[in-house]
N, C-alpha and C positions, 0 to 999 in steps of 0.2 A: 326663843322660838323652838316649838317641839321638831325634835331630827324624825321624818319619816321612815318607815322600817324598810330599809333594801328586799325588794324583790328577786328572794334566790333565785328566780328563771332569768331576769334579767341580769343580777350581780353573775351569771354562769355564761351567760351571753357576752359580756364587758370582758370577762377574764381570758375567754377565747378570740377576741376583736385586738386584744394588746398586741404592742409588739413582741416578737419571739425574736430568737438569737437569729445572726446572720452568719451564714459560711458559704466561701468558696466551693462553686462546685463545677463539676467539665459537663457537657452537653452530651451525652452516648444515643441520642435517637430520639424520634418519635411514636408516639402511642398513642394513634387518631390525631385529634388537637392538640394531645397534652405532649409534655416534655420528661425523657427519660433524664436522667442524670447522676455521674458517678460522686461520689460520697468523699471518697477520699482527699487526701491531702495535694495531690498531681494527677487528679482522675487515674490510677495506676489500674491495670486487669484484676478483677477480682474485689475492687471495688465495691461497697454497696449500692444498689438502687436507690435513689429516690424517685419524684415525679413531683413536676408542676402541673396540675391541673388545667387545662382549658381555660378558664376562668382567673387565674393566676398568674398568667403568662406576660399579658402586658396591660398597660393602660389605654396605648392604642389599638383600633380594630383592625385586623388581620385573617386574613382568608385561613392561613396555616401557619403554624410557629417557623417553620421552617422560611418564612419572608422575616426574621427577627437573627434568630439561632441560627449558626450550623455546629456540626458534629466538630468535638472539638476543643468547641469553644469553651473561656474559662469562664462563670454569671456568677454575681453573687446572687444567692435568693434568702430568704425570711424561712425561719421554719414554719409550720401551719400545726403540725399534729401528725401521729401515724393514722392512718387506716389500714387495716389490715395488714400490721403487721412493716407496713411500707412508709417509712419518712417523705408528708408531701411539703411542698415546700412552695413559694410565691415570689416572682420574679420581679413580677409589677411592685409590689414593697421595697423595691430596691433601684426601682429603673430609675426614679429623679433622687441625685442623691442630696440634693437641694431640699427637695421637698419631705424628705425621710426625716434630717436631720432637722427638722421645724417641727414635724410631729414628734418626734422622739424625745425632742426635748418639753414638750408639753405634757404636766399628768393631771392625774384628773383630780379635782377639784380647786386646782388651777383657778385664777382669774383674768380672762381676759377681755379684749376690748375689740371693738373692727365697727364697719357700715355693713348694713342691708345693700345686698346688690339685689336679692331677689325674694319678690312674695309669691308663692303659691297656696292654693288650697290645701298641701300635705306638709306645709311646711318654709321655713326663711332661711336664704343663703345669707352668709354673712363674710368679707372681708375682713379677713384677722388682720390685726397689726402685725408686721413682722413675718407675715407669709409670701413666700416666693413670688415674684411679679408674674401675673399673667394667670395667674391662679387663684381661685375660691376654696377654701379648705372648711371654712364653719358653716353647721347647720342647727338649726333651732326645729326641734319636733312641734308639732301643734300644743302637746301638752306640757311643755317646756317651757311657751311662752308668758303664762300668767297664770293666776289661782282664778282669775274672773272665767265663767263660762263665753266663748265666743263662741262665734256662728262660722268666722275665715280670720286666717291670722292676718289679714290687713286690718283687722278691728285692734293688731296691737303694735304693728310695727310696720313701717314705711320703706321703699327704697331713700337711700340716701342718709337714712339714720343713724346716729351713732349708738350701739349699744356696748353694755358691759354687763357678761355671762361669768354662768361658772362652767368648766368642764366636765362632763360625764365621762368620754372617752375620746380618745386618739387613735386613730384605725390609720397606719399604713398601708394597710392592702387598698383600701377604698379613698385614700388620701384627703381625709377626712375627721373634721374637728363637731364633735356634736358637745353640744352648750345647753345650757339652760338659764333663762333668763329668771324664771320662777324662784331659782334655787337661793338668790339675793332678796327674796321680797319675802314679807313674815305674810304668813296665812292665817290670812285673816278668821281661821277657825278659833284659831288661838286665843282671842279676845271673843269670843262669841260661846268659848267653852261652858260656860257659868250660867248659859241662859235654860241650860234641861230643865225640863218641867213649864217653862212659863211658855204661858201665851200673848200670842206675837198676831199682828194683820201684817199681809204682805202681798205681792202683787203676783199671781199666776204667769208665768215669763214659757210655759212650754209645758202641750199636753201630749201624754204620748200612751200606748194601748194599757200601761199599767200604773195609772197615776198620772200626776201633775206634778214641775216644780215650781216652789214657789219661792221669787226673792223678798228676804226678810232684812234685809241691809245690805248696804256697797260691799259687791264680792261673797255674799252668801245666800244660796240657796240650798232649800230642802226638798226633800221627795214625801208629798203627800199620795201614798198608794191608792189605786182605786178600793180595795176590801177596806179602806180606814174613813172610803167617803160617803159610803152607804151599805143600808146592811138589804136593799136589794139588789137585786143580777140587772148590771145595763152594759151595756155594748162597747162604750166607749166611754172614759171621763167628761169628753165636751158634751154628753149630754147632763153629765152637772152644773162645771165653770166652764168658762171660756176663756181664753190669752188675755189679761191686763184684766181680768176681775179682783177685787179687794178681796182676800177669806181673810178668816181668822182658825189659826192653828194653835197644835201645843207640838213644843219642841219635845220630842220623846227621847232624842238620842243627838249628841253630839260626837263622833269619832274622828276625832283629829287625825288618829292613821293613816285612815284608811279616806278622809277628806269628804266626809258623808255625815250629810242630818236628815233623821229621822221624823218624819212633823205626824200627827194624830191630827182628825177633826175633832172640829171643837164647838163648830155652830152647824153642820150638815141634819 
């Protein structure tokens, strides 16, 4: 199976979601929603600043830190990152320590197993094995779910199901397990690589203002451009083909990468 190339925007996204170090810190005040806090070893004067952000504070909702915190007090928090010069730092990372030490110990590409508790349109909750009771911690992306094109991820996964993913990442602060089920199944490009050049009939499955795709086998579709289906000016592809018509293309390009073929007309 070809390894697809890591998306440095996203592998820079993963690297900032990880867990950071945990330290003891004392509570010295509020800054709007957010949380001031001293640095040191006994919150001692002179101390450094840090700050919990707003958003960082807790899992549950809260009018003001100050219904959580008071001054004082000793939290452990997660580091996050400086800004400006200032160590911010996340509280919620630390508030279940239950739940930290399930993600913590989970990395990624990891395999693990759980049920569908939930289908949406943007995406599947999923019951991890081994996760804290009373809590959902895996999520499956829409594009996680399979190499087939769907329309809503009920077309690939059920409440009640049992799946078995691979790990992307493990986010503390959002208490949160994202999976990929895709990343266990071979893509299907891979056997389809060999076909460049030849022509293929296949069934038009979706037109859209720049072309058509069209499926040419279980799990693979191409993009037939509207400039490759006539050499005059029309408005729209349906006024060529329309949904479920037979064409006959040539395969121009297969890019396993990047998960994209290329098809030329061949009888327009």
């Amino acid at each position: 199976m070809s390894e697809p190339v890591p998306d440095p925007r996203v592998q820079s996204l993963i690297n900032k979601l990880r867990p950071g170090s945990v330290r003891s810190v004392t509570v010295a005040g509020f800054d709007g929603a957010g949380v001031l806090v001293l640095l040191g070893e006994s919150g001692e004067e002179g101390s450094e600043v840090g700050r919990i952000p707003q958003d960082e504070v807790s899992i549950r909702r809260t009018n003001h830190p100050s219904e959580i915190f008071t001054i004082g007090q000793r939290i452990e928090a997660e580091e996050i990152g400086r800004w400006r010069g200032q160590l911010n730092l996340s509280a919620r990372a630390c508030e279940n320590p239950a739940l930290r030490a399930f993600l913590v110990a989970i990395q990624p590409g990891q395999i693990v197993s759980g049920t569908v508790s939930g289908v949406h349109n943007f995406g599947v909750f999923v019951h991890l094995d081994g996760e804290p009771e009373g809590l959902c911690t895996g999520f499956i992306r829409v594009i996680d779910l399979t190499w087939v094109r769907i329309n809503h991820p009920s077309e690939a996964a059920e409440v009640g199901q049992r799946i078995t993913g691979e790990v992307i990442m493990s986010e503390t602060r959002n208490g949160q397990v994202t999976i990929s089920l895709k990343a266990l199944l071979e893509d299907p490009l891979v056997r389809f690589a060999d076909q460049t050049g030849h022509v293929l009939t296949g069934t038009v499955t979706k037109i859209v203002p720049f072309g058509v795709f069209v499926r040419l086998a279980p799990g693979i579709e191409g993009l037939l451009h509207v400039s490759e289906m006539t050499d005059s000016p029309v408005e729209s592809p349906d006024q060529l083909v329309s949904e479920g018509d037979q064409i006959t293309v040539r395969v121009s390009e297969v890019d396993i990468q990047r998960h994209r073929v290329r098809l030329r007309a061949h009888d327009f």
